[in-house]
C-alpha positions, 0 to 999 in steps of 0.5 A: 308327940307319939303318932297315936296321941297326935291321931288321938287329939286329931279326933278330940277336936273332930269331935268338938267341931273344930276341923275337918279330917283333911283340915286337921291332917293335910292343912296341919304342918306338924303332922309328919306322916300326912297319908298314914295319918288320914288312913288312921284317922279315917278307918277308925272312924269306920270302926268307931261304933265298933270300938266304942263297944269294946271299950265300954263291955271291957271298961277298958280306960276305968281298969287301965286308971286303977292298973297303971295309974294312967289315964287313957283316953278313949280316943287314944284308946280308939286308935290303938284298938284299931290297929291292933284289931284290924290291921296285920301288923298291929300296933308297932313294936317301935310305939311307946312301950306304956302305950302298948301295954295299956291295950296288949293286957287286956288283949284277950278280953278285947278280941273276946269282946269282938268275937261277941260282936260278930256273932251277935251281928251274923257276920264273918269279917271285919268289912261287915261291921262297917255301916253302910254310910261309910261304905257308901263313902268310899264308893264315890268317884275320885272326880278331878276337876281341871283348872282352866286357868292353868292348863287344858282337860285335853293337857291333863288327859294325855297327862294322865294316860301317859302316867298309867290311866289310860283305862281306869278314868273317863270324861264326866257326862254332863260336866266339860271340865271334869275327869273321874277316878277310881274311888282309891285314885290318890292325887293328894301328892300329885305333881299338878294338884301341889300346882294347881293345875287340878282340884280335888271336887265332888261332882255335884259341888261343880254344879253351882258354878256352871248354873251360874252362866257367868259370862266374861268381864261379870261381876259376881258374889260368892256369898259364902265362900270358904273354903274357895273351891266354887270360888275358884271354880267361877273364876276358872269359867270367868277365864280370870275377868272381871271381878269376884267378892267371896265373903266369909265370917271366919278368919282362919278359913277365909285364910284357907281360900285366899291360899286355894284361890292364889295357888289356882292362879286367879286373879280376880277375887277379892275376898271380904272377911264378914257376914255377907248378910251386913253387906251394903247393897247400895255400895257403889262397889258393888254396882257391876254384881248381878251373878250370886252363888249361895252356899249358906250353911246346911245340915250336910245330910248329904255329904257322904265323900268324907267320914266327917259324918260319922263323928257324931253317934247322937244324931242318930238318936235325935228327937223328930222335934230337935231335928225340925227346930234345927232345920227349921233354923237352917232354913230360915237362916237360908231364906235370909241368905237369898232374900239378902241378895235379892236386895242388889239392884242388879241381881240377874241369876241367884244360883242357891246350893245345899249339901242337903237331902232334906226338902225343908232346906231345899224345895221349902226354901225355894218355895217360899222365896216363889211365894214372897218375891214374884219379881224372881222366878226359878230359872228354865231346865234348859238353862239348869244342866238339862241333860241331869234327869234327877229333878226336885220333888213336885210333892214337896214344892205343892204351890209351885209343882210344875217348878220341880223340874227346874231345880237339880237334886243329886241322891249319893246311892244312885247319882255316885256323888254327894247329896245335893241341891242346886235352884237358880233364882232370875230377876223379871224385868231383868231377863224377861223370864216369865214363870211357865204354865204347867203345859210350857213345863211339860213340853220342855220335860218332853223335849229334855227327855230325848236321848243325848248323845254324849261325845265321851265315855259317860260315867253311870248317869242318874235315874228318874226322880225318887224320895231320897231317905234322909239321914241326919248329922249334927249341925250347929244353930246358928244363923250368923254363921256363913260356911261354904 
């Protein structure tokens, strides 16, 4: 297949939800050339709206069918106007001759059409045309985080400094087992990820496994758990003891988990193919659990790090009444996802995570759960990476304001990671946690608020709280299906 039909069909299937760009790239043994393919894939997706725009005022793929009798495709037209128009070499000479041909007679009139484009936007280069969304994208570190089953961070730095690093990448702040990159650093070939001895990571993912506080020899459930980088995440800080049931509904990506999780060395996870929602509480198997991570599907208004947002040109559109329904949806689906776990008789700490900026899926949810279960309460800042300073909103949390503090919030503008949300339910009689006062609560800000003095380089931390602005992206109803 030539390599602009194979990047062309990559994006007809990101278009019908059937992947992810990495999935679909580095998961795909007949993609030949994996780094030149993602580098295509992902800066045509920066220039999509762009590209759109040009075929439609050229009626590029309706005048090419009455031409040559061929049917182009817009996204193979897609591709092909990309790299004629924004990279130097252009479109190969070694490429399909009809393939060329089908862009390079209408060259003019496409570089015309661009020319328009700038001028109506007020721009000079082709970097302005890109939307904010996916400049932001690239901005966020490259974090690293160190696999503790196989090696040390104090291995992996003298790695890393010995390879050329030594002044382009720090320590994380509030995370002991993560280092952080240059946004361009590339470890998709490095010798020690293809063994496992690094993972690939967002920040903020790592929050849910440390919230956990799992201690040795526990028992845990990862409720949703594809495709395995919490997972193997709770195992690393388990030190490969006592034993973890990862639960997902898809086959294929469940698949993806036990391959991460095998090739990071853990040994301690069985993973379940089905709903965790028809798991049996009462099963004797489960008897040890009292350690939960929560990772239900959401509405991913937050992910920035990848530019699989950017498939999806209608949810900028989307009704204010769609849009709710569909939230109203996820939440719910949420809330039974916690209330589920909440069912084991030995369910201690219940750690719930979003890739969401939307309060209805996050202070909401917690809210509700305060209000219909007073056998749980949220778990004190100080056990809830305290030393974080962007917490909940009090304003969206009205029956329980003085809680806001208690969970995290990360804002992909200011925080340098993806948006996301981390609440970690505890059991009353279990723990002997008592819901704080308002005057308990405010203490334990004033405390927290004190300077901390970091032993490493810090990364830029996060400011005080602040209303993120939500941005949307497509996500489909369901409330069978559990996605991690």
């Amino acid at each position: 297949m030539n390599f602009y039909q194979h990047a062309g069909r990559i994006i007809d299937k990101l278009n019908r939800h059937e992947g992810t760009i990495k999935g679909l790239i580095i998961g795909d043994a007949t993609v030949r050339d994996k780094k030149k393919m993602y580098a295509l894939v992902c800066e045509t997706l920066k220039y999509k709206h762009v590209l759109n725009e040009i075929i439609d005022a050229t009626q590029l793929c309706v005048i090419e069918k009455k031409v040559s009798f061929r049917f182009l495709k817009r996204s193979l037209a897609l591709v092909l106007l990309h790299d004629l128009l924004f990279t130097k070499r252009g479109i190969p000479v070694n490429s399909q001759a009809p393939l060329k041909q089908c862009i390079t007679r209408h060259q003019a009139r496409i570089k015309a059409e661009l020319a328009k484009i700038k001028v109506k936007r007020g721009v000079m280069s082709n970097q302005d045309l890109i939307s904010q969304k996916a400049k932001d994208a690239v901005l966020i570190p490259r974090y690293v985080r160190v696999n503790e089953l196989k090696t040390t961070v104090d291995k992996m730095i003298k790695v890393f400094k010995q390879e050329g690093y030594t002044f382009s990448f720090i320590k994380d702040e509030h995370l002991a087992d993560l280092l952080v990159f240059h946004p361009r650093a590339d470890f998709h070939d490095h010798p020690h990820y293809l063994a496992g001895d690094i993972i690939l990571q967002d920040k903020a993912s790592c929050f849910p496994a440390h919230v956990a506080q799992i201690p040795k020899d526990a028992h845990a459930i990862d409720a949703c758990a594809a495709p395995g980088n919490k997972t193997s995440h709770l195992s690393s800080l388990l030190k490969n003891t006592g034993r973890i049931w990862a639960f997902d509904l898809d086959q294929r990506r469940l698949n993806t988990l036990k391959k991460l999780t095998n090739k990071a060395g853990c040994k301690n996870i069985d993973a379940i193919h089905g709903s965790f929602l028809e798991a049996d509480p009462m099963d004797p198997k489960f008897d040890k659990v009292e350690y939960f991570l929560l990772d239900p599907s959401c509405s991913g208004s937050g992910i920035i790090s990848r530019l699989d947002h950017l498939i999806d040109d209608e949810d900028e559109h989307e009704a204010d009444g769609a849009k709710d329904e569909r939230l109203q949806n996820l939440s719910d689906f949420q809330i039974s996802v916690i209330e589920h776990a909440m069912k084991f008789p030995r369910a201690k700490r219940i750690v719930y995570s979003t890739c969401s900026i939307h309060a209805q899926e996050n202070e909401h949810v917690v809210q509700t759960i305060l209000t219909k279960h007073p056998d749980f309460s949220l778990a004190p800042r100080s056990s809830v990476l305290p030393t974080w300073q962007r917490r909940g909103l009090p304003n969206e949390m009205s029956l329980f304001n003085d809680q806001a503090q208690n969970v995290v919030r990360t804002l992909p503008s200011e925080d340098l990671t993806n948006g996301f949300f981390v609440a970690c339910f505890v059991r009353h009689q279990q723990t002997g946690v008592k819901r704080p006062a308002s005057s308990e609560a405010d203490e334990n800000v004033r405390l927290l608020a004190e300077p901390v003095v970091s032993e490493v380089s810090p990364a830029r931390g996060p400011p005080a709280a602040s209303t993120p602005s939500c941005k949307k992206r497509k996500q489909r109803k369901t409330k069978s299906a559990i996605t991690g």
